[in-house]
C-alpha positions, 0 to 999 in steps of 0.5 A, spaced: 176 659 368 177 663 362 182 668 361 180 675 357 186 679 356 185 687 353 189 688 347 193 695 344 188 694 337 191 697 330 185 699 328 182 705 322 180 711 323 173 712 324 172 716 317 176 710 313 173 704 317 167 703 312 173 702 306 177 698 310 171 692 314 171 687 309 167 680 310 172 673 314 176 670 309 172 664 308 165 666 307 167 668 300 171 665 294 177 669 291 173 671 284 168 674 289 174 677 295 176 681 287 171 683 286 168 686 292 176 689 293 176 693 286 178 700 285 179 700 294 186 699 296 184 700 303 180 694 303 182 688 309 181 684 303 188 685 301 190 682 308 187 676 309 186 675 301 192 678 298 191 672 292 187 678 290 193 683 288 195 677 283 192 674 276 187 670 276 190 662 278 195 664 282 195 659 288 192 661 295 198 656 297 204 660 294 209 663 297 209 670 294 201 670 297 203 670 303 208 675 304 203 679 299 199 679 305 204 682 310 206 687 306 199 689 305 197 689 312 203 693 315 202 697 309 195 699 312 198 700 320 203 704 317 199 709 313 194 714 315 188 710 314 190 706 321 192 708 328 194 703 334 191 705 341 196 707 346 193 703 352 190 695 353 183 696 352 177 691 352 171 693 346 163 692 345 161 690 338 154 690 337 152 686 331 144 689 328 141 685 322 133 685 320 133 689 326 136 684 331 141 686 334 147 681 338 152 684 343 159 681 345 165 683 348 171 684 343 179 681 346 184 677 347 182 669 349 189 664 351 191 660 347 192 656 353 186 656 355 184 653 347 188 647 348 185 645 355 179 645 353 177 651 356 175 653 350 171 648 347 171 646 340 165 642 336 168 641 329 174 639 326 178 642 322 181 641 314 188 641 314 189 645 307 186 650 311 189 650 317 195 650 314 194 656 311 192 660 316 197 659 320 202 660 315 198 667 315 199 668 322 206 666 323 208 670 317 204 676 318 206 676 326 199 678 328 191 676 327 188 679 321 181 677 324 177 675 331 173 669 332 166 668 334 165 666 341 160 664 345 159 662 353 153 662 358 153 669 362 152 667 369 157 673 371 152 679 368 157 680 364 150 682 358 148 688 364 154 691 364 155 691 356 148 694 355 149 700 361 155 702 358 153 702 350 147 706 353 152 711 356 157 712 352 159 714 344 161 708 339 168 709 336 164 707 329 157 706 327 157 703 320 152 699 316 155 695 311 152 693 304 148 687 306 145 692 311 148 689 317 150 696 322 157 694 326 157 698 332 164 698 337 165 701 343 171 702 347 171 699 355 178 702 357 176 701 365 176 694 364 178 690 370 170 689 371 170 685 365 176 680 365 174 679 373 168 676 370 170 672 365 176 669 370 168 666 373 167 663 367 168 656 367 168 654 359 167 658 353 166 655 346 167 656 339 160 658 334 164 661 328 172 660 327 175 653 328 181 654 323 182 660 326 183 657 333 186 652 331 192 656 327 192 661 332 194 655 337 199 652 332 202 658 331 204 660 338 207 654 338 212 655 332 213 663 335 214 659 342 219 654 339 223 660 335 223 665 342 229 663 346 226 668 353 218 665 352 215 666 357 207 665 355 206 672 356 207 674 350 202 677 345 202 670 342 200 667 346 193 670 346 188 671 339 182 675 339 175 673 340 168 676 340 165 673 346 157 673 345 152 670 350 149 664 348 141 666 348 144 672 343 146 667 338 142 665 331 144 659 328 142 659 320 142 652 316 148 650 313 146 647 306 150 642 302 150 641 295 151 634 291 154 635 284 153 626 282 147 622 284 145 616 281 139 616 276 135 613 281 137 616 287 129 617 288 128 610 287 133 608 292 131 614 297 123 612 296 125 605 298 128 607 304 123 613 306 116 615 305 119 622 300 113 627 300 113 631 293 112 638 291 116 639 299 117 646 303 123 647 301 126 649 309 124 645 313 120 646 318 121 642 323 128 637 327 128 631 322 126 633 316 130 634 310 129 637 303 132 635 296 132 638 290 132 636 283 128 635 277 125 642 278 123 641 284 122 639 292 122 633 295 122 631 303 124 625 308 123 625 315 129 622 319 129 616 323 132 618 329 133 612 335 132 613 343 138 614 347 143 617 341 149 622 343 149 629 342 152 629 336 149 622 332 142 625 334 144 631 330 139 632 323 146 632 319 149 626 322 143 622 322 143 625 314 150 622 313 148 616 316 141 614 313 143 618 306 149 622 304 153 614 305 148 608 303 145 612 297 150 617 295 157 614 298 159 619 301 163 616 307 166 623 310 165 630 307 170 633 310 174 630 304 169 627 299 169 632 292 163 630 292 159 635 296 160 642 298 156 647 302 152 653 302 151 658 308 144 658 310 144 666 308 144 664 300 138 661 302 134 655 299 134 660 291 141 658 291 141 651 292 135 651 285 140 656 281 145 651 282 141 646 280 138 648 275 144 650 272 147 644 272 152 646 277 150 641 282 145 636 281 142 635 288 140 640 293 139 639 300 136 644 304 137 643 313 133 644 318 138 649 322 142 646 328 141 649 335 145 652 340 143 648 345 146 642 341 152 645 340 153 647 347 151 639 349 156 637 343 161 641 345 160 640 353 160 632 352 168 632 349 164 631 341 165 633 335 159 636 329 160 633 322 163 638 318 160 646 317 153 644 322 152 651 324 152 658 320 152 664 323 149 669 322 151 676 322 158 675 321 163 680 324 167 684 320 176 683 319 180 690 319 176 693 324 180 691 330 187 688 329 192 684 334 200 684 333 205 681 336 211 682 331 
């Protein structure tokens, strides 16, 4: 059953939050983490993107980037901008976009329960990334960022979320450039809550797999340097908000070609029947848009009876019937060949990317479902690479966990 643990947050004062919240780290490149830092000192982008304090072409991987970003984070916690909370708390934080609103709880998951699959994954993840990450945890002795999680309530676990957002104050209210409000409650009476959640049988990854995955390798290094550990530690535990599933929306994940044969669409047509002058988002599971040429093009997948979850994927079966026998892309986790673009840019990105000769092929997808990736996740499978985007997105700096 899983473990949801209150946690002693660092977190902003209220009037400095809107300065401090900044986007996750891997939604955006350096160039754009610099940009949106500019001119603010208080922005977590210096934590989780210290990159950003060097000249352009310094090397995410260098080791100077790494200590930049411990001394940026205690930076913060030690200055006025921050304050940490005296006793373990749990806390609400209700996301609102294009006037939907999503409510999770934010604390603290075991690492325990992520290696016992308790917490269920369904992608994998780059070693550079999860690399670096870890390096970030570990140097950093503390978790910059949460991850989103989601489960099935059966416990009334939403209920109680919803009677005490409606009877109590927020500790911030703030609503972002993008328009998106953050919403955060305190819940210091919390034993209701992780009773529930030690009935809640499996949790699962949406959004944060490299974040998992170094938070656990990074309790294992904290482990082996500690003498007396014990698996209490704070370590042991990395932060999480928690969402019910039928809360949840799940954008497309659009990926980009940068080289295709000059007859790719030959070799398409003689394997599809390709409808020209296409909607360019799909509409329905198991079709699939191209752009090029100045314009749209679409296929509708062959998808046999019987398949597993996670062939039966529309992604999987594009690998399989397009991205590996016309564009010989055999893996696109590695290949340099592909890249992906979130669903949030929307379809107008993949054009402008197109027609400005930065890629070559647009490929726009129908969005996976979360009941897919509740099968996937549930069968012990794993998603071809970036499958889900999730949207909205969390904010980082609002509530820090440290175990220095």
């Amino acid at each position: 059953m899983a473990v949801l643990k209150p946690f002693k947050a660092w977190r902003p004062k209220p009037e400095f939050a809107e300065e401090v919240a900044c986007v996750p780290y891997d939604v955006i490149n350096t160039s754009e983490a610099r940009e949106m830092a500019d001119g603010n000192d208080k922005s977590f982008l210096h934590v989780i993107r210290p990159e950003i304090d060097y000249p352009s072409g310094t090397s995410v991987y260098d080791e100077k980037v790494y200590q930049k970003g411990k001394e940026n984070l205690y930076g913060l916690l030690n200055s006025d901008v921050f304050l940490q909370e005296h006793k373990e708390s749990l806390y609400i934080y209700r996301l609102t976009m294009n006037g939907r609103s999503q409510i999770g709880l934010f604390g603290c998951v075991s690492v325990e329960d992520y290696d016992k699959d308790v917490i269920l994954k369904h992608e994998k993840t780059r070693p550079d990334k999860e690399d670096d990450r870890t390096k970030h945890i570990v140097t950093q002795q503390a978790h910059a960022e949460p991850v989103m999680l989601t489960f099935r309530d059966s416990e009334g676990i939403s209920k109680f979320m919803n009677d005490f957002i409606h009877h109590n104050p927020p500790l911030y209210d703030i609503k972002t450039d993008d328009g998106i409000s953050h919403t955060i409650w305190k819940v210091e009476e919390h034993s209701p809550l992780t009773e529930a959640f030690n009935k809640i049988p499996k949790i699962y990854v949406a959004d944060g797999h490299h974040r998992c995955a170094s938070a656990a390798r990074a309790a294992n290094i904290s482990a082996s340097n500690a003498p007396d550990h014990s698996g209490s530690e704070e370590y042991n535990y990395f932060p999480a908000v928690l969402f019910p599933t039928d809360q949840l929306e799940i954008m497309a994940y659009n990926r980009i070609v940068l080289s295709i044969p000059d007859d790719f669409l030959k070799q398409l047509s003689a394997r599809f029947n390709v409808k020209k002058n296409a909607h360019p988002v799909p509409r329905e599971k198991g079709t699939i848009a191209f752009y090029l040429n100045d314009n749209w093009y679409s296929i509708e997948l062959e998808n046999s009876e019987g398949s597993d979850p996670a062939s039966s994927l529309d992604i999987s079966l594009l690998q399989k019937q397009v991205l590996e026998p016309v564009l010989d892309i055999k893996d696109q986790r590695t290949d340099p060949n592909i890249d992906f673009v979130g669903g949030i840019r929307g379809t107008d990105e993949l054009e402008k990317l197109v027609d400005t000769g930065e890629a070559a092929l647009g490929i726009s997808l129908y969005p996976t479902s979360i009941e897919e990736l509740l099968e996937v996740s549930d069968a012990g499978l794993l998603m071809p690479p970036k499958s889900t985007w999730f949207e909205p997105k969390l904010r980082s700096g609002l509530l820090v966990h440290t175990f220095e």
